[in-house]
N, C-alpha and C positions, 0 to 999 in steps of 0.2 A: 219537680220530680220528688220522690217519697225516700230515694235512697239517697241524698245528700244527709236530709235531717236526720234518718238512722243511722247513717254512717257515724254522724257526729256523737249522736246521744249514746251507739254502741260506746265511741271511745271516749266519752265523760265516764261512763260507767267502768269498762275495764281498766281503764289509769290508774285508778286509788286500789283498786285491788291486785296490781303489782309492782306499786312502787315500793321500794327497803327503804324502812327507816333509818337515814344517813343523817351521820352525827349525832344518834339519839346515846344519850347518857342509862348506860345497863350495872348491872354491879353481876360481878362472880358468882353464885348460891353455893358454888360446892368447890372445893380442893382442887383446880385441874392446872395445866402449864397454857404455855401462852405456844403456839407451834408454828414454826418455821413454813409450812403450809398445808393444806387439812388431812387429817389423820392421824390416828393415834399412834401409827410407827414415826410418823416424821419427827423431825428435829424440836428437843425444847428449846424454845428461847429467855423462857422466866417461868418461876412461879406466879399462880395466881390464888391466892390465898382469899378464903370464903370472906365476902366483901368488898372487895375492891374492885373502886369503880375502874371504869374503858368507856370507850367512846365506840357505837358499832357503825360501822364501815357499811357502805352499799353494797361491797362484795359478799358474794354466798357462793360453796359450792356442796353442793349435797345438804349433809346435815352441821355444816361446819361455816361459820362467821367470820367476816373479818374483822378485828375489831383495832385498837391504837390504844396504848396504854400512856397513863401523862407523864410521859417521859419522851412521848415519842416514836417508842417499840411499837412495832403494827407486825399483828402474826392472826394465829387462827382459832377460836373454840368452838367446842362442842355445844350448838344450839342449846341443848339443856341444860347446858353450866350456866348460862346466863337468864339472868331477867331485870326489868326495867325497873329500873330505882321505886318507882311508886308502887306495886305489883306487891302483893302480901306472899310472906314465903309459906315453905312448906310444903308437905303433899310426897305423898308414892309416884303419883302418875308418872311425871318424866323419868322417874330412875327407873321404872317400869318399862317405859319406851326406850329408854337410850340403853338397857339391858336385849331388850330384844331387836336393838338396831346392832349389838353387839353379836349377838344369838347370830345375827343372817352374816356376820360378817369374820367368822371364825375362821370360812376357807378362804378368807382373801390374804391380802398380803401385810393388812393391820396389824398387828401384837394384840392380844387380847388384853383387856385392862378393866381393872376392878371399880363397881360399879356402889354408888354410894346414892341414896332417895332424895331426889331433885323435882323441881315440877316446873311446868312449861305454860304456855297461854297459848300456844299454836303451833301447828303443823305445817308445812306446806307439801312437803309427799317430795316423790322422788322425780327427777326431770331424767328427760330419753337417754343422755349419759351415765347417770347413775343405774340403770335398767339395764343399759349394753353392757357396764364391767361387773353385770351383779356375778358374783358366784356363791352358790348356793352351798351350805354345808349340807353334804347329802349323808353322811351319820347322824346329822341332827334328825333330818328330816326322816331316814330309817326309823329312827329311835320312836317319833312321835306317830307314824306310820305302826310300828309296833302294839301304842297303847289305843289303838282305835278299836271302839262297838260297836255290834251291830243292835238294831232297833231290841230284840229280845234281851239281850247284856242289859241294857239302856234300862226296860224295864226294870229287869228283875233287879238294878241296883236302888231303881228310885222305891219299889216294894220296900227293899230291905231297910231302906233308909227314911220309913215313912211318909215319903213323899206320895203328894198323889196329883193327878189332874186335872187342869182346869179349862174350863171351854175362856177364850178371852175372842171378845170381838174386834171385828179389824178396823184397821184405822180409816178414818172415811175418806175419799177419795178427791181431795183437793180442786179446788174450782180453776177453770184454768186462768190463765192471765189476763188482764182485761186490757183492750188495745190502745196503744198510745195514743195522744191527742197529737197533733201536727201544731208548731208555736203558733197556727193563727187562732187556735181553737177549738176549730172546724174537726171534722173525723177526716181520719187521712184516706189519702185515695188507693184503692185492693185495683189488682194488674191479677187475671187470670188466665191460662193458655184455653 
């Protein structure tokens, strides 16, 4: 049958793209504490001063790590405070995201807390729990609702600011995937109603 060998090659494939990196050696980028568990209202446990290495833990929830300091202390950071000992620093971007992970999370029950230019290697997005307690700051979202254009606005700002238009062609249309072989070699066997 054809769905034994898929089933398997499905889960060769999706394995490595959700295992956490457990026990992997990360060092601090930026200023943050070490927290009792994830969030920026919960409890400090330590400082974590730019540098210092931890060890990151299998656990994740949201945008928050677990990590174990060599001491033994195991608490939580913020995904953007960290990066992997080898990983070159610097960069806006994560202070960028971890600012506007802050942005969406003003009406929740966090403290708001001041944000310093870190950068990151990856995302993984937000899982069904994080989505059910999202709460929305809706004066943010007023606010940005506010400075919204219509197409006419839109011009007349790119006139004023010498911009002008360009035709750009679209991207070509990707070939679709080409179908697996079956381990004997052979083309695999199609089932259609």
């Amino acid at each position: 049958m054809v769905i034994a060998p898929l089933l398997t090659l499905l889960l060769a494939f999706s394995a490595p793209a959700q295992a956490q990196p457990q026990g992997e050696a990360v060092l601090i980028k930026r200023e943050s504490q070490l927290r009792d568990a994830p969030g920026d209202s919960a409890r400090s446990l330590a400082p974590l001063p730019v540098q210092t290495s931890v060890t990151r833990l299998s656990e994740r929830q949201g945008a928050w790590i677990k990590v174990r300091m060599a001491d033994g202390t195991s608490g939580w950071v913020h995904m953007f405070d960290i990066t992997s000992a080898s990983a070159p620093s610097g960069g806006a971007a994560g202070g960028a995201l971890r600012s506007l992970s802050s942005f969406f999370n003003k009406g929740s029950a966090q403290a708001p807390s001041s944000t310093v230019s870190t950068s990151t290697v990856g995302i993984r997005g937000l899982g069904a729990e994080d989505l059910a307690n999202a709460q929305p700051n809706l004066a943010a979202v007023a606010q940005a609702d506010a400075n919204r254009v219509n197409a006419a606005q839109a011009r007349q700002f790119a006139g004023s600011a010498s911009l002008s238009s360009r035709q750009v062609d679209p991207l070509p249309t990707p070939a679709p995937p080409a179908p697996a072989a079956s381990p004997s070699g052979a083309a695999p066997e199609t089932y259609s109603r």
